[in-house]
Biotite code that builds the C-alpha atoms (Angstrom):
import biotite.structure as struc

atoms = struc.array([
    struc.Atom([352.964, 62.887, 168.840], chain_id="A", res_id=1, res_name="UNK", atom_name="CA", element="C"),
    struc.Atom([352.751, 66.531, 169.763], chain_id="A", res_id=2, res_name="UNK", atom_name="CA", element="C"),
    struc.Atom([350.708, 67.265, 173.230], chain_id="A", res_id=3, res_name="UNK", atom_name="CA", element="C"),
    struc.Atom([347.943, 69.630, 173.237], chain_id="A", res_id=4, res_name="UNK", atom_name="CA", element="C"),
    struc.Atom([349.224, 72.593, 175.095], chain_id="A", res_id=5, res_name="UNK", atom_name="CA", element="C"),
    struc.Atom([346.275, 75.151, 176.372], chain_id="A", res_id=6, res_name="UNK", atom_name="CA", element="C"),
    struc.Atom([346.877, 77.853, 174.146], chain_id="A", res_id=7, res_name="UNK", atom_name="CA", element="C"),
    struc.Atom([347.253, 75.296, 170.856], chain_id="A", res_id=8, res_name="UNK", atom_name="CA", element="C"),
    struc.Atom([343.550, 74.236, 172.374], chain_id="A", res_id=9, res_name="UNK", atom_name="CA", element="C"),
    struc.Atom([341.864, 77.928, 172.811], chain_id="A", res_id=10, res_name="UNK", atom_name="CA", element="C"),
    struc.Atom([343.247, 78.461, 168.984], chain_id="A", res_id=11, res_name="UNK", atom_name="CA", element="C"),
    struc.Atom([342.117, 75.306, 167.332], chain_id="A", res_id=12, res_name="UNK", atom_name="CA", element="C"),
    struc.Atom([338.901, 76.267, 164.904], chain_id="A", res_id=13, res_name="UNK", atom_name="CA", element="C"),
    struc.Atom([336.149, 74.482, 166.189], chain_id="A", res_id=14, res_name="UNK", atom_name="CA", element="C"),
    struc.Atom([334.196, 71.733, 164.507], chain_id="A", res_id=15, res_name="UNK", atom_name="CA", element="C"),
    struc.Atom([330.540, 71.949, 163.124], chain_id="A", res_id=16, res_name="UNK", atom_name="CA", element="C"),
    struc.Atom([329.260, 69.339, 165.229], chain_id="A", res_id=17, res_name="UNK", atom_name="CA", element="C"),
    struc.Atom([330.960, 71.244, 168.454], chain_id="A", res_id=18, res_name="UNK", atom_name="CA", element="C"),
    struc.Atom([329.644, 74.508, 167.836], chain_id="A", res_id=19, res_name="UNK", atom_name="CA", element="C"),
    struc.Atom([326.315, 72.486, 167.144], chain_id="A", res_id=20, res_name="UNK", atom_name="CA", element="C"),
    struc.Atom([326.608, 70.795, 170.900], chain_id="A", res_id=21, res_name="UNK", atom_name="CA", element="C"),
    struc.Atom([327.822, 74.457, 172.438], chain_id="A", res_id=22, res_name="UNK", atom_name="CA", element="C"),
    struc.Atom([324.270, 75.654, 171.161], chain_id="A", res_id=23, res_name="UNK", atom_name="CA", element="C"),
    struc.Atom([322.354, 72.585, 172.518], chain_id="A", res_id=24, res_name="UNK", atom_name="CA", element="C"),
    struc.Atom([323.774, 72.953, 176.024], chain_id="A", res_id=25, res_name="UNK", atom_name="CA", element="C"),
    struc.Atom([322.475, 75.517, 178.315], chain_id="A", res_id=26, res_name="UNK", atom_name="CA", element="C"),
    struc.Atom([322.978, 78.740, 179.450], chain_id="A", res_id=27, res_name="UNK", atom_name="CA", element="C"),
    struc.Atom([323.620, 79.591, 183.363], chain_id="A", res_id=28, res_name="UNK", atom_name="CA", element="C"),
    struc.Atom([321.094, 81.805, 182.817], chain_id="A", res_id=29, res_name="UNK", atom_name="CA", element="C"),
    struc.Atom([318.277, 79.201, 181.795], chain_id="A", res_id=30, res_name="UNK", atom_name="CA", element="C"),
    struc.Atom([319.359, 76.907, 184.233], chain_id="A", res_id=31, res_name="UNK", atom_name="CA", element="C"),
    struc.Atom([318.573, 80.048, 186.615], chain_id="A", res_id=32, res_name="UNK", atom_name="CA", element="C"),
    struc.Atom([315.194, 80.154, 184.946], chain_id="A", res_id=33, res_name="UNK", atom_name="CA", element="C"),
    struc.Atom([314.143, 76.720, 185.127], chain_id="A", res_id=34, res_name="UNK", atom_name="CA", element="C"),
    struc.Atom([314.896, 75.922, 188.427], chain_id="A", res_id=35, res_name="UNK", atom_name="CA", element="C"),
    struc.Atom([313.191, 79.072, 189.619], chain_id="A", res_id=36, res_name="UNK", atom_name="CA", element="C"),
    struc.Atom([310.608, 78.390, 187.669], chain_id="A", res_id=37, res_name="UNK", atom_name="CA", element="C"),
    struc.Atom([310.300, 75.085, 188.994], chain_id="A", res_id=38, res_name="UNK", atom_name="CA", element="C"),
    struc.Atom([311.056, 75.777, 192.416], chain_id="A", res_id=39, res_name="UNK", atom_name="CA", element="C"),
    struc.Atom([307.920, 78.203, 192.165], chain_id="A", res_id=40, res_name="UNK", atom_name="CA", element="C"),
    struc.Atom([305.522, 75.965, 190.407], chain_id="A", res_id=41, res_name="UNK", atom_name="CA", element="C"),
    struc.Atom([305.975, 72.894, 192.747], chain_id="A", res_id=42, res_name="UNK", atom_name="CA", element="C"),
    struc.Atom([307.762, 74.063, 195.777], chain_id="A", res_id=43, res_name="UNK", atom_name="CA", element="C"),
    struc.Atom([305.484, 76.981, 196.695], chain_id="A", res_id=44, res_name="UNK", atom_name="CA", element="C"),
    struc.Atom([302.741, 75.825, 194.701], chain_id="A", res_id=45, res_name="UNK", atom_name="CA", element="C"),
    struc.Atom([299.516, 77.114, 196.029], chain_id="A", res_id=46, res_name="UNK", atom_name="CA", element="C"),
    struc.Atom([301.393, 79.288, 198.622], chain_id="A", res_id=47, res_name="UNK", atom_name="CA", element="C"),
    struc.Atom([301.714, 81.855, 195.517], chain_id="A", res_id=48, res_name="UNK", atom_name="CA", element="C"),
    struc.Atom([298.110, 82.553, 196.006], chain_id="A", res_id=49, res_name="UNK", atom_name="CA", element="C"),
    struc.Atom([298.784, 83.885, 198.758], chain_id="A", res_id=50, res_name="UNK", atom_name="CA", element="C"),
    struc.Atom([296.719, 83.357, 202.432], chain_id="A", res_id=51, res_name="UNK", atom_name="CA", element="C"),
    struc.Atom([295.678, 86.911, 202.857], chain_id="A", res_id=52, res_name="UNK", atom_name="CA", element="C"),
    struc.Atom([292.991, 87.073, 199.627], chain_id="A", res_id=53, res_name="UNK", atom_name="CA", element="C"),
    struc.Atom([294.782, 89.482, 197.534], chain_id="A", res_id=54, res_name="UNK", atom_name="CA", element="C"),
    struc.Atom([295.506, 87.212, 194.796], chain_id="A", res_id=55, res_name="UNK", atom_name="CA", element="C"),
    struc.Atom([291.253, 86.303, 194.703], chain_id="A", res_id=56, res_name="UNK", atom_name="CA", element="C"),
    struc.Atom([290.593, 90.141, 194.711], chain_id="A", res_id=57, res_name="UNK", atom_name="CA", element="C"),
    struc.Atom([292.988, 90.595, 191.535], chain_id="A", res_id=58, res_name="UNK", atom_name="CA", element="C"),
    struc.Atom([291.848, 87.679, 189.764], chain_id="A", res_id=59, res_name="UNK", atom_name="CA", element="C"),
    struc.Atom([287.779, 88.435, 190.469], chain_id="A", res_id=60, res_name="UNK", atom_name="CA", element="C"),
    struc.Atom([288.629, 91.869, 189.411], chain_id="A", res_id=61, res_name="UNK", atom_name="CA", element="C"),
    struc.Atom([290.537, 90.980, 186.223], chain_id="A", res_id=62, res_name="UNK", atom_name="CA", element="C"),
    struc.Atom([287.547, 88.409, 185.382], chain_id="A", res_id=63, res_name="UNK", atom_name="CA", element="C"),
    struc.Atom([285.293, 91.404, 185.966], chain_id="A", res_id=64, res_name="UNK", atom_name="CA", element="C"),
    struc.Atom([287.008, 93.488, 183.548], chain_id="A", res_id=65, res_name="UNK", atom_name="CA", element="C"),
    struc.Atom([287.450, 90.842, 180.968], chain_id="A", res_id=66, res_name="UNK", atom_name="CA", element="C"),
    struc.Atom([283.617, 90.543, 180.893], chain_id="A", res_id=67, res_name="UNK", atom_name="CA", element="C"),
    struc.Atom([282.262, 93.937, 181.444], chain_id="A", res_id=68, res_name="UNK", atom_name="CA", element="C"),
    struc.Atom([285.817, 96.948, 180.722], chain_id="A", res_id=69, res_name="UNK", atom_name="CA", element="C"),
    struc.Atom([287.469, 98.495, 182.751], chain_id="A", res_id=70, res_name="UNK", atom_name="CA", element="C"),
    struc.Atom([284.679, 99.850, 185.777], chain_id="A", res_id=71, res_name="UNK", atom_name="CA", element="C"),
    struc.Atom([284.430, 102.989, 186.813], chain_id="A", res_id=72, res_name="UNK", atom_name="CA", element="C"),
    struc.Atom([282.431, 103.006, 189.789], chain_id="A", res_id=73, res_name="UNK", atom_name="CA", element="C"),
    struc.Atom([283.324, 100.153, 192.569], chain_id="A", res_id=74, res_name="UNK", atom_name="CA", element="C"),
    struc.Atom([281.426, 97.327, 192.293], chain_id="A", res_id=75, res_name="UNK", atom_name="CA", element="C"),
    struc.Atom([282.757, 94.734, 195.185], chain_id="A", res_id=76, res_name="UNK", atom_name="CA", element="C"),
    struc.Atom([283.023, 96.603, 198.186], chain_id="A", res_id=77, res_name="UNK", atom_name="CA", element="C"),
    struc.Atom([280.022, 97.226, 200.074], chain_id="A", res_id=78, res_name="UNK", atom_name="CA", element="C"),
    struc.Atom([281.431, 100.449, 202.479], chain_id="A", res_id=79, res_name="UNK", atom_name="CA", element="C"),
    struc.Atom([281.900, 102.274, 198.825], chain_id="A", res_id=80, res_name="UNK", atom_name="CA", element="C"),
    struc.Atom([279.676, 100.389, 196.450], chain_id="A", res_id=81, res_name="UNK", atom_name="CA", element="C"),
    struc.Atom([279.029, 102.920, 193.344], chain_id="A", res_id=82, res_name="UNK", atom_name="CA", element="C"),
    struc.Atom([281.870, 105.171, 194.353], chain_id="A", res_id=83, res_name="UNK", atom_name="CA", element="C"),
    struc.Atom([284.094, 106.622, 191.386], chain_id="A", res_id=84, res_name="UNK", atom_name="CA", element="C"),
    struc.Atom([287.128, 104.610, 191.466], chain_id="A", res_id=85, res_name="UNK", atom_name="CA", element="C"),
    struc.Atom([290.276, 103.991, 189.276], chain_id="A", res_id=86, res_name="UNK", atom_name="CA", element="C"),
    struc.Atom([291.707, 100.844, 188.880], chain_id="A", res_id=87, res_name="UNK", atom_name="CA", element="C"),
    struc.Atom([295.243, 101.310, 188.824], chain_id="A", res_id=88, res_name="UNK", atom_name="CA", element="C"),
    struc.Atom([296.331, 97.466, 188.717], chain_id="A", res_id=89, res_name="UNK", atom_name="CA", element="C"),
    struc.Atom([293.932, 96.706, 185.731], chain_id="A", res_id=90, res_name="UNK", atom_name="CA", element="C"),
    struc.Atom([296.640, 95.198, 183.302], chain_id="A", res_id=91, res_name="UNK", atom_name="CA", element="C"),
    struc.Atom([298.099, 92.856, 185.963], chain_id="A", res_id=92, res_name="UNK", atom_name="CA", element="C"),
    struc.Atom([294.287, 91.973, 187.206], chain_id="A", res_id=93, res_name="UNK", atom_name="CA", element="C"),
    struc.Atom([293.504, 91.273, 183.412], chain_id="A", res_id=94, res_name="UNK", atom_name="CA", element="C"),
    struc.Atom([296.131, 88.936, 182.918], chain_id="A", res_id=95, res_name="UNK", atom_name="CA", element="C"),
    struc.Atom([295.686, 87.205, 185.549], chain_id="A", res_id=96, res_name="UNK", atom_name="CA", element="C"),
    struc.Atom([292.533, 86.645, 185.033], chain_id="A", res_id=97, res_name="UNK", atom_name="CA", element="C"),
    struc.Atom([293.274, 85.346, 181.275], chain_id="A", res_id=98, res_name="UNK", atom_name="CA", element="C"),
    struc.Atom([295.825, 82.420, 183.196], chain_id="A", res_id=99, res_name="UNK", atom_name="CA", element="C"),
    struc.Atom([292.892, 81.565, 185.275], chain_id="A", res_id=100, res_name="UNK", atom_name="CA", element="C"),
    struc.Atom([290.729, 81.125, 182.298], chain_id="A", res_id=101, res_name="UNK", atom_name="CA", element="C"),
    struc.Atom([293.507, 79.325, 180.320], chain_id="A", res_id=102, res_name="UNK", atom_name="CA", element="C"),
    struc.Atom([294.294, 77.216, 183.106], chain_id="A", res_id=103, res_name="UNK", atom_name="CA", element="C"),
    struc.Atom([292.183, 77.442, 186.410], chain_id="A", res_id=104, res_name="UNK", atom_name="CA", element="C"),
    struc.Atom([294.052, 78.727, 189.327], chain_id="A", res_id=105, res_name="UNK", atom_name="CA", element="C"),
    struc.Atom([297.175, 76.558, 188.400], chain_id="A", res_id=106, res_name="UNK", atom_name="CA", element="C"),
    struc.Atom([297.246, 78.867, 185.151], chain_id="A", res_id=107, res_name="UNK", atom_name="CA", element="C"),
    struc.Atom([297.905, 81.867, 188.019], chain_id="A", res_id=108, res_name="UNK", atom_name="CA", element="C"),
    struc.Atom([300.326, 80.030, 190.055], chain_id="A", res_id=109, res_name="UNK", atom_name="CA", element="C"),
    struc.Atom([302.188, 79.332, 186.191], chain_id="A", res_id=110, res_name="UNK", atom_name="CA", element="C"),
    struc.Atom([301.501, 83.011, 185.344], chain_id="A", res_id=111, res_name="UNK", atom_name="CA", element="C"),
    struc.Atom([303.161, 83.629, 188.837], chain_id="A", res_id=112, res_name="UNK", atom_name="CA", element="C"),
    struc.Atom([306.284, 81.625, 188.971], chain_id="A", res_id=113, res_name="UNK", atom_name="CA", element="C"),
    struc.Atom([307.187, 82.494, 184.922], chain_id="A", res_id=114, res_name="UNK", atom_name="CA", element="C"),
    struc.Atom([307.214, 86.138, 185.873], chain_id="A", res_id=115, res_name="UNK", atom_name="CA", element="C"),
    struc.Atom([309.394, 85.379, 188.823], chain_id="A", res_id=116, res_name="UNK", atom_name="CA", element="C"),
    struc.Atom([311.621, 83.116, 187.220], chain_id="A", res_id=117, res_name="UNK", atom_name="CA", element="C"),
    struc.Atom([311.989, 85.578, 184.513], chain_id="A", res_id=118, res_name="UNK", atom_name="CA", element="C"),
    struc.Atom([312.819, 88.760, 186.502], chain_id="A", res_id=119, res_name="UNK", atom_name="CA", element="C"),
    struc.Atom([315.586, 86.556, 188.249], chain_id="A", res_id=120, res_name="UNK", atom_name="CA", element="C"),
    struc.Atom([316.956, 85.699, 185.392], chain_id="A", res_id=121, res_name="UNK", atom_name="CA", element="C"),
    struc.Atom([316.782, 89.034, 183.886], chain_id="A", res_id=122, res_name="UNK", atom_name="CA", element="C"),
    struc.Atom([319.230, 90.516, 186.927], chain_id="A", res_id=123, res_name="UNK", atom_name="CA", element="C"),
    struc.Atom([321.443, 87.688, 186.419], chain_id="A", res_id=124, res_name="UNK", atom_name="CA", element="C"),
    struc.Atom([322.138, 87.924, 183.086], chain_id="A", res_id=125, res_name="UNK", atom_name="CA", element="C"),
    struc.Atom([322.131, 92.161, 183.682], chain_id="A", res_id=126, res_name="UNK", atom_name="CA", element="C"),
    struc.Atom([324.719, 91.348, 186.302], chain_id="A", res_id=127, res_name="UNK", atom_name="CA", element="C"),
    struc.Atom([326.704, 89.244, 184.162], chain_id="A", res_id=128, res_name="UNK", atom_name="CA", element="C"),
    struc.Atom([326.510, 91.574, 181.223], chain_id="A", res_id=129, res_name="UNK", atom_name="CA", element="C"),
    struc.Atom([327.787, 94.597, 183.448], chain_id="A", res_id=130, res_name="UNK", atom_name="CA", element="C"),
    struc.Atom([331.150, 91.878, 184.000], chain_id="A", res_id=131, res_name="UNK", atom_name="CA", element="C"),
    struc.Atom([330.772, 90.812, 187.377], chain_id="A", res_id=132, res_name="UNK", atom_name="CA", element="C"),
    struc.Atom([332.475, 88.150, 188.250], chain_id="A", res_id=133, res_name="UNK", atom_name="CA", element="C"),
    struc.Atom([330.108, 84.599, 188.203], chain_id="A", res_id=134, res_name="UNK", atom_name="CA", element="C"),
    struc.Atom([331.576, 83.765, 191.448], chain_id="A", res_id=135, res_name="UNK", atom_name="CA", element="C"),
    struc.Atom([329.921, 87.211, 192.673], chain_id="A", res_id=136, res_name="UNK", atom_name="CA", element="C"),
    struc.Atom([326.718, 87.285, 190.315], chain_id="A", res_id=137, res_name="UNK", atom_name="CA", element="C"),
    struc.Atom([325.166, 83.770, 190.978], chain_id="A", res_id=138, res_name="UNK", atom_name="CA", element="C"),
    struc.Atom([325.402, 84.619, 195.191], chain_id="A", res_id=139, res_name="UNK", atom_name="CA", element="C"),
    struc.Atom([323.970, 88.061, 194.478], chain_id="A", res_id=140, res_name="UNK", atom_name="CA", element="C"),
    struc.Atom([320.934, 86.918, 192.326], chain_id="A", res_id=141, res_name="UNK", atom_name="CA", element="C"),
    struc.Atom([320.064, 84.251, 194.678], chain_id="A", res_id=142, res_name="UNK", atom_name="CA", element="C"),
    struc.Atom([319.802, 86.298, 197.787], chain_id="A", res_id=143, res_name="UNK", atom_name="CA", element="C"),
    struc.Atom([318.084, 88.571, 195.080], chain_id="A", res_id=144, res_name="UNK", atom_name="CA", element="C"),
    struc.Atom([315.795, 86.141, 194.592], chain_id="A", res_id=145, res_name="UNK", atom_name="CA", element="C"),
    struc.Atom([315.276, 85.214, 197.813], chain_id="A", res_id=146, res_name="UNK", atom_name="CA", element="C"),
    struc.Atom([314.672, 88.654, 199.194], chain_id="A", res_id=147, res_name="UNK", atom_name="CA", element="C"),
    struc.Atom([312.081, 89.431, 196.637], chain_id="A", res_id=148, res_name="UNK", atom_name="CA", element="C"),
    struc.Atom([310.326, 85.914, 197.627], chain_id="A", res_id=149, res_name="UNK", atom_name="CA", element="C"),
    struc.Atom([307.984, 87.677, 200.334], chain_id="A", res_id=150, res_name="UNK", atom_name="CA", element="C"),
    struc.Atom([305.826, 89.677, 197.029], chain_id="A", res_id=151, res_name="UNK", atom_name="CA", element="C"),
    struc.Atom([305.666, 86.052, 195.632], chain_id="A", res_id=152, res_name="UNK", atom_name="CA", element="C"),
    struc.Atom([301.661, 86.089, 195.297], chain_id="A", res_id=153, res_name="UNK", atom_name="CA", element="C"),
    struc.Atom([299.346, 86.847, 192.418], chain_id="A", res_id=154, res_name="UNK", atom_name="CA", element="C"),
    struc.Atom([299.839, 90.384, 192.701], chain_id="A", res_id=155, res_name="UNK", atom_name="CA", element="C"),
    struc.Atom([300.600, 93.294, 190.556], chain_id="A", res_id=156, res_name="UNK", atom_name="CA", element="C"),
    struc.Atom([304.227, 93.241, 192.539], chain_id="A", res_id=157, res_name="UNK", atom_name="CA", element="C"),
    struc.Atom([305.295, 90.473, 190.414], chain_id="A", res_id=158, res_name="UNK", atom_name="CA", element="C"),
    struc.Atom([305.019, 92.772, 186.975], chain_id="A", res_id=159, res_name="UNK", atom_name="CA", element="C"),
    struc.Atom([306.584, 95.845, 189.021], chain_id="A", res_id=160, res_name="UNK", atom_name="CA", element="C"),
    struc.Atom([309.804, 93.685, 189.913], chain_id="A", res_id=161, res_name="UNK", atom_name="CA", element="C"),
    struc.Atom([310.313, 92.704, 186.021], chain_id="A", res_id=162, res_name="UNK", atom_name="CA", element="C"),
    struc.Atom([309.781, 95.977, 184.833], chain_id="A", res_id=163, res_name="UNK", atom_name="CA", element="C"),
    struc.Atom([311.871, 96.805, 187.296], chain_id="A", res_id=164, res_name="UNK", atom_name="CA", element="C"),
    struc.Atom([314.644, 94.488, 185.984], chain_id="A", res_id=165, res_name="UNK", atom_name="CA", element="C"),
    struc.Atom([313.836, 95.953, 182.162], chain_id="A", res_id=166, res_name="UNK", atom_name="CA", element="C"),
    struc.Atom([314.047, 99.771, 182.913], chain_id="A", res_id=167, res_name="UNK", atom_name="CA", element="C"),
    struc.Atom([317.563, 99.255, 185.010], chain_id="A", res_id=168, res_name="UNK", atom_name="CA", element="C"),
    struc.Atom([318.609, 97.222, 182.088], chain_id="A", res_id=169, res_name="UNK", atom_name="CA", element="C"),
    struc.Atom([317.452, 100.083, 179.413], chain_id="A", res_id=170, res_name="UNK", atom_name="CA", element="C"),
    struc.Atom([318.858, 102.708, 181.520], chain_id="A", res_id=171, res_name="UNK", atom_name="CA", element="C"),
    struc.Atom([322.258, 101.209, 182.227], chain_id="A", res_id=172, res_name="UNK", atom_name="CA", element="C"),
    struc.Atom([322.483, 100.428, 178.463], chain_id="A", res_id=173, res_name="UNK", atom_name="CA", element="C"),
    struc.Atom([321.850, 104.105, 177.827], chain_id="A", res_id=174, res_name="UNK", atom_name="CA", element="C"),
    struc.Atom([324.241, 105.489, 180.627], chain_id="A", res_id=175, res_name="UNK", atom_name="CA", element="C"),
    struc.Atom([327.280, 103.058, 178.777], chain_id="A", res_id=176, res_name="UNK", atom_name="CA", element="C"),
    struc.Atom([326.022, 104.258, 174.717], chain_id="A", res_id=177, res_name="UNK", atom_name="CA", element="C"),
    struc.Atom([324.045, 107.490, 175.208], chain_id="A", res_id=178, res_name="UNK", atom_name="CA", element="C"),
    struc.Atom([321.260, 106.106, 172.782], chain_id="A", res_id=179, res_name="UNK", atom_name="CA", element="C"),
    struc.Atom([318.440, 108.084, 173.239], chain_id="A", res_id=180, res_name="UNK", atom_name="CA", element="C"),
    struc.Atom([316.675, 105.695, 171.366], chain_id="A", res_id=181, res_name="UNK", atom_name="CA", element="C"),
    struc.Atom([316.827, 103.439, 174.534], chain_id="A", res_id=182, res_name="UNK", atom_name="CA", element="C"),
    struc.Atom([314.614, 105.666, 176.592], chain_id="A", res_id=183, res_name="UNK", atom_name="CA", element="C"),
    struc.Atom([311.343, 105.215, 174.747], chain_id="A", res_id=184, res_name="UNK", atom_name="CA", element="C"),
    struc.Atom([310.349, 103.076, 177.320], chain_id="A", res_id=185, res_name="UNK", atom_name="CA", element="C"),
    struc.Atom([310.258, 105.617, 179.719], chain_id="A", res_id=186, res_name="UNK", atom_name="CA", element="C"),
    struc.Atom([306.351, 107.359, 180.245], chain_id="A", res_id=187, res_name="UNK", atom_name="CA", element="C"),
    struc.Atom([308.368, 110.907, 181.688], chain_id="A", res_id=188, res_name="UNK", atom_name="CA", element="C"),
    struc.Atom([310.626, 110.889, 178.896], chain_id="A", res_id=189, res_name="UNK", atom_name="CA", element="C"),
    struc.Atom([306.905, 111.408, 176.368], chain_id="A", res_id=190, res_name="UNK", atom_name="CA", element="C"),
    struc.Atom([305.535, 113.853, 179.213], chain_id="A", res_id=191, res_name="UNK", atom_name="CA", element="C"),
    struc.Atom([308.517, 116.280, 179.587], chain_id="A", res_id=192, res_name="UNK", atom_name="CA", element="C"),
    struc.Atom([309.790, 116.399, 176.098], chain_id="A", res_id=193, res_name="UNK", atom_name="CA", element="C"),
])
């Protein structure tokens, strides 16, 4: 009987039923975004609502503009009650307020740690795809991760860091093919032309 040298083993065809268990196992990545995820949802828990208020303001405001549109005029402050003013955070405010509805204020803190879980595993799996080394990606993300952990409230930061993770995707896809399909994405790119 023959042994099983290395390269003998990297050639050998696979089996159906091993391909089929290569699928069922996990990715680095989604063991990235569970634990995250997790990590979130019942290690910070209610510390995602933050203690300053911010994450009340956003969610009060989104309710407000699921009931009534987008206002116009301020309608919670007193010192500018009335006043013409633009809502800049509406989208964020909106869905927020949709978890909340969904699922009370456990629906935000879900809402929360899925966005956060999902922008870390975005730039891991961007790091990865650019072929750095997993002994150098997997340190990087984390302190990544834990960097970012101080705009870890309900807040319209949370979108901002995974569009964030998107656009540097979409543009370092672009720089490597030169698609300018890839830059639709981009508001400037519709502005200037």
């Amino acid at each position: 009987m023959a042994l099983v040298s290395a390269g003998n083993l990297a050639s050998r065809p696979t089996s159906r039923v091993e391909r089929a268990v290569t699928r069922c196992l996990p990715a680095l990545v989604d063991l990235l975004f569970v634990c995250v995820l997790f990590a979130v949802l019942f290690g910070l828990g209610g510390r995602t609502l933050g203690d300053e208020g911010d994450a009340a303001w956003n969610v009060r405001i989104g309710s407000y503009i699921l009931a009534h549109g987008i206002p116009r005029a301020e309608f919670m402050l007193s010192t500018t009650l009335g006043q013409p003013t633009v809502y800049w955070e509406w989208l964020s405010q909106t869905l927020y307020a949709v978890a909340l509805r969904l699922g009370g204020l456990n629906g935000v803190v879900a809402l929360a740690a899925v966005l956060i879980a999902l922008t870390s595993a975005l730039l891991f799996a961007g790091m990865r795809r650019r072929a750095i080394p997993l002994a150098r990606a997997l340190p990087l993300a984390l302190i990544a991760i834990g960097l970012t952990s101080i705009t870890w409230t309900a807040r319209a930061q949370l979108f901002s860091l995974l569009l964030t993770a998107l656009w540097s995707e979409c543009l370092w896809r672009y720089w490597r093919s030169g698609d300018r399909r890839l830059l639709w994405l981009f508001p400037l790119r519709w502005l200037c032309g």
